[in-house]
C-alpha positions in Angstrom: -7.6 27.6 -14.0 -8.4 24.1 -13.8 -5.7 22.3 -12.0 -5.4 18.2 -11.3 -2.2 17.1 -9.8 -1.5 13.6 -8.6 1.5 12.3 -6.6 2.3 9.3 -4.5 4.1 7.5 -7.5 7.4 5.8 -7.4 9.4 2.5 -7.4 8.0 -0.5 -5.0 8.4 -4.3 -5.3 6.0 -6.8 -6.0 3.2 -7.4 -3.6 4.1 -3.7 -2.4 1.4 -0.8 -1.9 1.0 2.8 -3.0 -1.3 5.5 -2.3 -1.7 7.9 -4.8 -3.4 11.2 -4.0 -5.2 14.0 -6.6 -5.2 17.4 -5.6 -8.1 19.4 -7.4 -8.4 22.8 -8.1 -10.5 25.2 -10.4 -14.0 23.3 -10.8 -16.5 22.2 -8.4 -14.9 18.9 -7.1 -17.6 18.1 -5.0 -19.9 17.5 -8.2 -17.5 15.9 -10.2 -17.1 12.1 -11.2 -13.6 11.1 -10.5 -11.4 8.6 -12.0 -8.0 7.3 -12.4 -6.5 5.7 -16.1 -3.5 4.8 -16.5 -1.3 3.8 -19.4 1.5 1.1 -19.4 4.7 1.8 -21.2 4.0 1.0 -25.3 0.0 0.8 -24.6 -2.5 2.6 -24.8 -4.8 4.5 -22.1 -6.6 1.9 -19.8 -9.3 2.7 -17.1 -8.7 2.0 -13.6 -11.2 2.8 -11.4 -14.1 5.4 -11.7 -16.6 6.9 -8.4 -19.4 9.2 -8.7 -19.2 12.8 -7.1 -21.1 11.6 -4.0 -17.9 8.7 -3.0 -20.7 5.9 -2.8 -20.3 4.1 -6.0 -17.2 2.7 -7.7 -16.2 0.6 -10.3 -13.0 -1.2 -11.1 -11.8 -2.6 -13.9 -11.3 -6.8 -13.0 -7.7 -7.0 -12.7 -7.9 -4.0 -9.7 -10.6 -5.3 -7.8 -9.3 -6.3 -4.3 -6.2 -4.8 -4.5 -7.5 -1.2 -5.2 -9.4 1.7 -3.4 -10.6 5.0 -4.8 -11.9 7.4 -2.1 -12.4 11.0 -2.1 -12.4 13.7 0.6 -14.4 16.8 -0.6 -13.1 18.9 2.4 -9.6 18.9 0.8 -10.5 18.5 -3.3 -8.6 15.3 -3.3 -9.2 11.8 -4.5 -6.6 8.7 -3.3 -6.1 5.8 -5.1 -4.8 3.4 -2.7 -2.8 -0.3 -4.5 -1.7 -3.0 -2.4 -0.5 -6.4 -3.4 1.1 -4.6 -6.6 2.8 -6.6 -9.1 4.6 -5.6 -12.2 1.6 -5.3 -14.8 0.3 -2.1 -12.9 3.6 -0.4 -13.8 2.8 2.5 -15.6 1.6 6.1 -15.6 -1.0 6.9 -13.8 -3.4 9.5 -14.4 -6.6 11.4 -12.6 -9.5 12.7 -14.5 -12.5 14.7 -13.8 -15.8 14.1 -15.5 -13.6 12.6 -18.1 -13.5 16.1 -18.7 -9.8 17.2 -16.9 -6.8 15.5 -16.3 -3.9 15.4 -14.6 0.0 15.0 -15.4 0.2 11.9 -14.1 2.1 10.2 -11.5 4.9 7.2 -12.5 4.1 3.7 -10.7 6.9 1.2 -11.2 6.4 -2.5 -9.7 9.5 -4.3 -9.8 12.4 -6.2 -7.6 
């Protein structure tokens, strides 16, 4: 059973820092593209941050770069997400997906004072 399960989530102020983390189960992690989307409250799903199955490469959408890391440890089937400098427009949920393929529950990131 294919399992994606992200934490790290909650309530910090602005200019704050998160790390999220995505356990993965049930597939071959180690081959798999990983990304993380995420969708503000009353939008629509918006991608964050993608890296290919080897870690190397990544790609962030323009209003992430700087503040945000994706990274990947094969050893324990889990990609991080790591936000500093947060402010209130990355307030939303925050999901992980595999090959674009599987996803997770999400995790809740709220940025406010």
């Amino acid at each position: 059973q294919v399992r994606l399960v992200e934490s790290g989530g909650g309530l910090v102020q602005p200019g704050g820092s998160l790390r999220l983390s995505c356990a993965a189960s049930g597939f071959t992690f180690s081959t798999s593209a990983m990304s993380w989307v995420r969708q503000a409250p009353g939008k629509g799903l918006e991608w964050v941050v993608d890296t290919d199955s080897s870690g190397v490469s990544a790609y962030y959408r323009d209003s992430v770069k700087g503040r945000f890391t994706i990274s990947r440890d094969d050893s324990r089937d889990t990609v991080y997400l790591q936000m500093s400098d947060l402010n209130p427009e990355d307030t939303a949920v925050y999901y992980c997906s595999a090959d674009q393929r599987y996803w997770g529950q999400g995790t809740q990131v709220t940025v406010s004072s």
